[in-house]
C-alpha angles and dihedrals in degrees: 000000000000113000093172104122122237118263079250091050099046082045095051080043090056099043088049087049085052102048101037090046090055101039106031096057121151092260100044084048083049097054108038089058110203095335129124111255108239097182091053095047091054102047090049088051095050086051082063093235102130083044095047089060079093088062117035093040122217094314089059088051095041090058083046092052093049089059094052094047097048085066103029088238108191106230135106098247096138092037096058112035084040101050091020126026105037100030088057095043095050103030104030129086132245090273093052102041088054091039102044105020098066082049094047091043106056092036095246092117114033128205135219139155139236122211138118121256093271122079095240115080133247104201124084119233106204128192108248128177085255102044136280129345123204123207123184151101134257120183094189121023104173112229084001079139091059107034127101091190132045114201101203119181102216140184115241130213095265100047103271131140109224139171106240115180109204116199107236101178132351130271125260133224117266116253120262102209120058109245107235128291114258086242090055092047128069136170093260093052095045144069114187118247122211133222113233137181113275107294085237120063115223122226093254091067094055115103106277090029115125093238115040124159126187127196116264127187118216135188093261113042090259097157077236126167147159117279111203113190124191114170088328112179120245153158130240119256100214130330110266144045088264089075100079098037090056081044097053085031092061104036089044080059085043103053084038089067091041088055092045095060083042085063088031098063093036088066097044085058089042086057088053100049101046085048108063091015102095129187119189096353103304128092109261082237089073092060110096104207079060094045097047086044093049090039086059095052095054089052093049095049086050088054092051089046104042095045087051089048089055094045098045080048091055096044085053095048088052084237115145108278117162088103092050090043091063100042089062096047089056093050091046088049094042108031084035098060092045089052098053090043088048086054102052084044093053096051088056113205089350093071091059088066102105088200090060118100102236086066090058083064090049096062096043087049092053095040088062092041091061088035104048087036160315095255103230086044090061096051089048086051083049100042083052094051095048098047090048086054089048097050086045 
């Protein structure tokens, strides 16, 4: 294993670190609420990010993703390169890659996915004259308010597992003018602008309709909301059962390297504040109850990013990872919850400002750790795939 990134991956690293350092910053977060950043989205879309996950492969999205989560950027990067970008480019065929890939690179369509916590799927897939209808319930869908495309694993009539998008809004036309450089924007000459559902609501989101979302508000400001699905129309993601589980398998790698630069940037913020923070004389940093806590929590945020890093490789490398994939989402759901905690203790009374921005970190870390797990169900998920390699 190399995880040493390409000379194109560490590039498209460097460029993310630039423009979500100059455009996520602690008073634009506070004032866009739990909105999605628009600005932000698109900036980060006319640098070509979200279009260059072709080329630089799940590694390359994992170190993006870092950079998002060192700073809780609110845009829906994983989303939609996980559930949209790459499951289109590698499963879908040569229609839907011309029809859907120009619209997901350059974020004017965005991709989620709807499924419950466990890997087997809840919705129904049936069989119409004019294709395929999907029928199910999801209580909690992330970015659904800003998605064009839902990606559903569903059970068809005959027992299969398939991939199924379903088309939530439609998309809209590229812009036309380039937003603003991040070294032309600053905090001062900007407001965030949000990304919201169409200002019109079509008729499939009106109660009896076969598609109907609802806003729902989660720990983390994930633009999240319900799908409802009765007899939706839809179109098949690839041919076979294997589909899904390289979907989940991949964005299980994806979400692992957001959570990492979560933890990431909560320690960061940790090192600061023991640092200059002083307490009889002394920084909180020489303590060494402070120093052992703040030392686990860097050992736990190096397990969650170097077993995302092995399981996006092997996903590159086209190498069996479903095993790694879930080892790295139980890393990211259980050392991820101990770092975040870690932040807010080691800030003392301060961490319990909810207006701070370590807690900021504390929600997104929480957030990932109930949507990647929960943790024992993972490891039940785990204990299961080994056994069967074994047997096999």
């Amino acid at each position: 294993m190399d995880f040493t990134p390409t000379p194109e991956q560490q590039a498209a690293r460097d460029l993310a670190a630039e423009i979500f350092g100059d455009l996520s910053t602690h008073e634009r977060l506070s004032a866009l609420g739990t909105g999605v950043d628009g600005e932000l989205w698109k900036a980060l879309c006319a640098a070509g990010l979200p279009a260059a996950v072709e080329e630089i492969g799940l590694v390359g999205l994992v170190l993006l993703l870092e950079e998002q989560g060192r700073v809780t950027a609110q845009v829906p990067l994983a989303a939609s390169c996980a559930y949209g970008v790459l499951p289109v480019a590698v499963h879908g065929t040569a229609e839907q890659r011309a029809r859907l890939l120009p619209a997901l690179r350059d974020g004017t369509a965005v991709a989620t996915a709807a499924y419950r916590a466990s890997s087997r799927p809840t919705a129904s897939a049936r069989r119409t004259t004019e294709g395929w209808a999907l029928t199910g319930t999801f209580p909690v869908v992330p970015w659904l308010r800003a998605a064009t495309h839902v990606l559903v694993p569903a059970l068809t009539e005959e027992g299969h597992t398939r991939c199924f998008l379903i088309e939530t809004q439609p998309v809209s036309a590229p812009t036309t003018s380039a937003p603003p450089s991040p070294a032309q924007t600053t905090p001062a000459q900007t407001t965030p602008a949000p990304i919201t559902l169409a200002a019109t609501t079509p008729a499939t989101h009106l109660s009896g309709a076969p598609l109907q979302t609802e806003s729902v508000e989660t720990t983390a400001p994930w633009a999240a909301g319900r799908l409802t699905l009765h007899d939706a129309p839809a179109e098949p993601l690839g041919d076979d059962d294997g589909v899904w589980a390289d979907v989940l398998g991949r964005a299980r790698t994806a979400f692992a390297g957001l959570q990492a630069g979560v933890c990431q940037g909560s320690v960061a913020r940790v090192v600061h504040h023991t640092s200059v923070r002083e307490q009889f004389g002394r920084p909180l940093s020489a303590q060494q109850g402070v120093l052992l806590r703040a030392a686990d929590a860097h050992m736990d945020t190096e397990a969650i990013r170097v077993t995302a890093y092995e399981a996006a490789w092997r996903h590159d490398q086209g190498l069996p990872a479903a095993t790694h994939a879930l080892t790295t989402a139980w890393w990211a759901c259980e050392a991820g919850r101990r770092v975040v905690h870690a932040g807010q203790h080691l800030h003392g009374g301060i961490g319990a400002d909810v207006e701070h921005p370590v807690h900021r970190h504390f929600l997104w870390g929480r957030q990932l750790d109930a949507y990647l797990g929960p943790a024992p169900a993972l490891l039940a998920e785990l204990g299961t795939l080994l056994t069967e390699e074994e047997a096999a």
